[in-house]
Each structure stands twice: as C-alpha cells, then as structure tokens.
N, C-alpha and C positions, 0 to 999 in steps of 0.2 A: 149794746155791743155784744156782740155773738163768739165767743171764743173758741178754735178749734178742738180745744181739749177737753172742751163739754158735750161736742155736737159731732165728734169725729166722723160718726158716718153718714152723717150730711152736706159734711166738706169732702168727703170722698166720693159722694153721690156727685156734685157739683162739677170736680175734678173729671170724672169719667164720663159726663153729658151735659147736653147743654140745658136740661130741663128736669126738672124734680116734683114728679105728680103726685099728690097723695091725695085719695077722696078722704082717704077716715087719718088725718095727721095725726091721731094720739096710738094709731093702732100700727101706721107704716115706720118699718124700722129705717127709713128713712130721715124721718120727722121727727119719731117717740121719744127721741132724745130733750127735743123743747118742754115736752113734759108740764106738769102745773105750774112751774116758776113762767112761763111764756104761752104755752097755748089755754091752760087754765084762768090764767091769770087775763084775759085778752077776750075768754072766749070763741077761740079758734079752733073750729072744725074739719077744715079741709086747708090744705094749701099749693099753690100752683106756683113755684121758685124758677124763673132762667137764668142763666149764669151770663154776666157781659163782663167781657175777655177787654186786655189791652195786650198786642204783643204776645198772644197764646198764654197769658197771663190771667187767671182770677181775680178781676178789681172790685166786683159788686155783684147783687143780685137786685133783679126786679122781682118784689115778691108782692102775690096776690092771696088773700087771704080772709076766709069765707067765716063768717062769725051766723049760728045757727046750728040746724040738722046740719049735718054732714051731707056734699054733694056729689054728683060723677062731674069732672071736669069735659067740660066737649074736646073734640079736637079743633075745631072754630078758637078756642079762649088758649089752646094750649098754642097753635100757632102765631097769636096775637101776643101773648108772650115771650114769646123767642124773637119775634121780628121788632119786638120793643126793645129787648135787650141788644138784641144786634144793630138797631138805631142809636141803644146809648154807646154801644163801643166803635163806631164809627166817626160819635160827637166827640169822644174821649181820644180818637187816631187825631182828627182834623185838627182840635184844640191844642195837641202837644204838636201836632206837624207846623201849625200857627205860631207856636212859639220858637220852636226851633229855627225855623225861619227867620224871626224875628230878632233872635239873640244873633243867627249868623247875620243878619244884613247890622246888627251895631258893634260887632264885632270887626266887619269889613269897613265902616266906614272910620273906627278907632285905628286901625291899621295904615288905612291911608291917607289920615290925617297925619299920624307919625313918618312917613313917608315924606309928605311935603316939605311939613317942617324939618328934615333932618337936613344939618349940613354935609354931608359927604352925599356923592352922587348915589343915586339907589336906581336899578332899572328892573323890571321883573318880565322878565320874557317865558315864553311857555313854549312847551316841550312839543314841537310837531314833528309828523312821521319822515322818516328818511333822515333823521339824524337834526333836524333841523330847529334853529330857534328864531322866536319871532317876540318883536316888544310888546309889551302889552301895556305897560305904565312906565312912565319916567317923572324923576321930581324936576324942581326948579332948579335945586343944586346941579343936576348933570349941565342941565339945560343954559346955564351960565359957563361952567367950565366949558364943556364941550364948543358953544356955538353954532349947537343946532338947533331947530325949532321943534316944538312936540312933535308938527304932521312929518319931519324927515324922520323922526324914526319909527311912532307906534305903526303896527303892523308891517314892521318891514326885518330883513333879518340880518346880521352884523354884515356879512358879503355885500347886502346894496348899501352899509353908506360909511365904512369906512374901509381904506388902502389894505390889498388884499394882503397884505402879511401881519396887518393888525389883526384884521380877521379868520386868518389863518391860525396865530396866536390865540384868540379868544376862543376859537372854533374847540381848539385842543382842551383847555381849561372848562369849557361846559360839557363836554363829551367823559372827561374824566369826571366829573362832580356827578352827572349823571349814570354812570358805571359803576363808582364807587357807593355812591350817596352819602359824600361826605364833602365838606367844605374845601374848595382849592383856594390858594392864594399864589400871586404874582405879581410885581412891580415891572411893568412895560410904559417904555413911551408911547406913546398915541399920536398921528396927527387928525387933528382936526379942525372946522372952518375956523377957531379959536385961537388955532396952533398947535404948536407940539408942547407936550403936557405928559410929564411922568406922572402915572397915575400907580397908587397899591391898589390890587382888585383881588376884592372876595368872592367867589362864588359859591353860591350856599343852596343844596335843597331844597325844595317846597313838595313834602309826601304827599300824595291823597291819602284818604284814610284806609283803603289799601294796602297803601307800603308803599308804589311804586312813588317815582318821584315825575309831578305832572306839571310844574315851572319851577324856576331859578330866579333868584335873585344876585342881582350886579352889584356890589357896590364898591363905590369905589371911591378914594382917598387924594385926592391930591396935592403931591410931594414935590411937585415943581422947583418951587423956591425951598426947600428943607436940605 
C-alpha cells in the first residue's frame, strides 16, 4: 500500500499526466521518494507508471518495473502502457455502467411489482410535447374499478377514452402537478364503462434526474360507497 503522504510527488506526478517515466527511479524526483524501503528492497532500477482514470478520477496505476542496470524506456513500451491503462479504465466504466444498469432494471421491476399489487388504481402516464399525456402503465385495481381493458388505455391520452369534462378535469390536475411539481389532489366523479365512480385522485411527480418532471403518476381511490 502506497500512501500519498510518503510519495507526494509521485501522486502529483500522476495527477498532472497520464504517464510517469523514470530510467534511473532512485535518482528521478519523481520516483526517489520509494527510496530503499521499495525500490531497494525489490531491486528496482527504472520504472514506467500510467495512471487508469475512472470518471477523471485516479483509481490505479499500471506499473512496470525493471529490476537490473537501470534502462531508457522506448516510446514503443511508454505507449503500450498508457493504452493498458486506458483499457483498464474503460473495463472499470463498462463494469460500473453494468451494474448500474443492473441495479436500475431491479429496481424497476420492485417498483412495478408494487404497482400491481396495490389496491388503489395507480396509472403512470408520461409527459409528451404540447402539453400532453399518454399511459404507459396501468394496474389491475384501475382495471376493475374503471372497466376498461389494458389496450383501451396504454398509449392513448385521457381525451381518447374518457367524456370530455372528465378529461378536461384531469387535464387541469396534471398540468398543475406538472408546473408546480408538486402533488395535486381532487375527488371527482368519473364515468366509465364500470360506471360512475367517485374516485380521490393523486397526482404525483416523477423527476428525471435533472429536475424536470418526465411522468406522473395517477392514482386513485375509490370512494364510491364511503
């Protein structure tokens, strides 16, 4: 283990390029800092260090390291270490982008497993241009209250499938959630193929990470008989 507070200006070396040549390591004030606890101790004459970056970040070094006479480094061996190192910091992007990925896809499927199972209607519509919103998911709960089937509504936007003053109403409540970005709430009757149905409806945010808000969630309560 290499501490910076032993080796400081080798970790500045590091910091200000991507490659750290020393032919004579006990003589380049780059290196002299390893000294005989490390280069004496090892028999290290020369050494050729690339820095592999994650995120413009210092995560490691590929280090090459010549035990013998002391030697000139080529530029052949100096470019063969840099394009090593920039192979490991590309294993090192792909691996964390692998996971992130990963984590989002069990993340999304927790999510919409809670969805399903919730009893209050839940609908998550996404935000398209000109004001407009469109389904993207619906649970079983709406899907019983209401009395409509999944394909009458995913992809379609409140105006095509319900009577235009309910949609007029809803229209008003996502426009506001989406302006403000903050949650509306109202209790309206609804009709639908089901029937008329007092429903409380939440509408709630879904930020990107951004800020902006890039779908809505519906959901909704019903109060019918209450």
């Amino acid at each position: 283990e290499l501490l910076f507070k032993d080796h400081p200006s080798y970790f500045l070396a590091l910091e200000e390029r991507r490659i750290v040549v020393a032919h004579d390591a006990r003589a380049d004030v780059q290196t002299a800092e390893f000294g005989q606890h490390y280069l004496g101790l090892h028999g290290i004459t020369s050494m050729l260090d690339a820095a592999a970056r994650l995120r413009g970040q210092l995560v490691g070094v590929i280090c090459l390291e010549h035990v013998g006479p002391a030697r000139q480094w080529t530029t052949e061996e100096e470019v063969f270490a840099c394009a090593f190192a920039d192979l490991v910091s590309l294993a090192l992007e792909a691996s964390e982008r692998v996971w992130a990925e990963s984590a989002l896809a069990a993340s999304e499927m927790r999510f919409r497993e809670i969805i399903q199972n919730a009893t209050d209607c839940i609908l998550m519509l996404e935000v398209c241009q000109g004001g407009r919103f469109r389904c993207e998911l619906v649970n079983p709960a709406a899907l019983a209250v209401s009395g409509f089937r999944e394909e009458d509504l995913i992809g379609k936007k409140p105006q095509e499938v319900l009577p235009a003053h309910n949609a007029a109403n809803l229209q008003r409540m996502l426009d506001e959630c989406v302006a403000t970005q903050r949650p509306v709430s109202a209790e309206r009757e609804v009709h639908m193929p089901a029937g008329r149905r007092w429903l409380h409806f939440t509408v709630a945010p879904i930020r990107h990470e951004r800020g902006h808000v890039y779908r809505v969630a519906l959901i909704g309560h019903d109060v019918t008989n209450q």
